[in-house]
C-alpha angles and dihedrals in degrees: 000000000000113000105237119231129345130015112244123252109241107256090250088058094053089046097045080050089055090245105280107189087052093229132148112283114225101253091197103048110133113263114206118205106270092244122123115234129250103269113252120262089214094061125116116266083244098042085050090059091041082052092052093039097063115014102083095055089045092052083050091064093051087246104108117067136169084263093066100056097114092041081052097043079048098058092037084056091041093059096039094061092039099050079047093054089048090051097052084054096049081063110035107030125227111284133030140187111271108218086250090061100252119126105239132189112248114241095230079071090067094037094058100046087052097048078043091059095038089049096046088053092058089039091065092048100056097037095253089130127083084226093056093041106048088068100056115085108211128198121294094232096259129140097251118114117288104224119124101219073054088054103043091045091056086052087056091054108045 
């Protein structure tokens, strides 16, 4: 059965956001070891560098673990064919002369409004937006402990 309304933020999110709703958090909600995943063989040239590029930071906040190695390969493979498809346009422009006279918007225009959506969609999920990561709340730089249920619980108190 289709879940109704919207996905639930993972349980280290809401706690990162200071739990703003207030809700109960899920106790028993799987927690992955925070370790970023090998990167896949089979990725793009361009999706490998992406991968390098970010997952490092993201296993720093705690966000990025060996699960979500194909959510992760997703978003890498988004934003290669999407920064291909920009590219194409860079060069080309957006639109061309068909033989038969008539102006007519590239494909690489669609393509990269769709890998753009796609892309926007992981990027939330994994706190690569402003928006998403305005609302975490990350360590001071203390030297208190580090762990997030540690975090929330001196939030309680104060």
């Amino acid at each position: 059965m289709a879940q109704r309304g919207r996905k639930p933020k993972p349980t280290l999110i809401k706690q990162l956001e200071g739990n703003p709703g207030k809700r109960p958090l899920n106790e028993f909600e799987p927690k992955p070891e925070k370790r970023a995943p090998k990167c896949p063989a089979w990725l793009d040239k361009e999706a490998k560098k992406e991968w390098r590029r970010t997952a490092k930071q993201l296993e720093k906040l705690g966000v990025l673990t060996e699960v979500d190695m194909a959510a992760f390969a997703g978003y890498c493979e988004a934003y290669a064919r999407w920064k291909e498809a920009e590219e194409f346009i860079s060069r080309h422009g957006t639109i061309i002369k068909t033989p038969s006279g008539y102006w007519q918007q590239v494909p690489q225009v669609s393509i990269a409004q769709t890998y753009l959506k796609i892309m926007i969609k992981f990027c939330e999920q994994f706190g690569l937006t402003p928006s998403s990561r305005s609302r975490i709340v990350a360590d001071k730089g203390n030297d208190e402990v580090n762990d997030p249920m540690e975090m929330m619980l001196r939030e309680v108190v104060k």
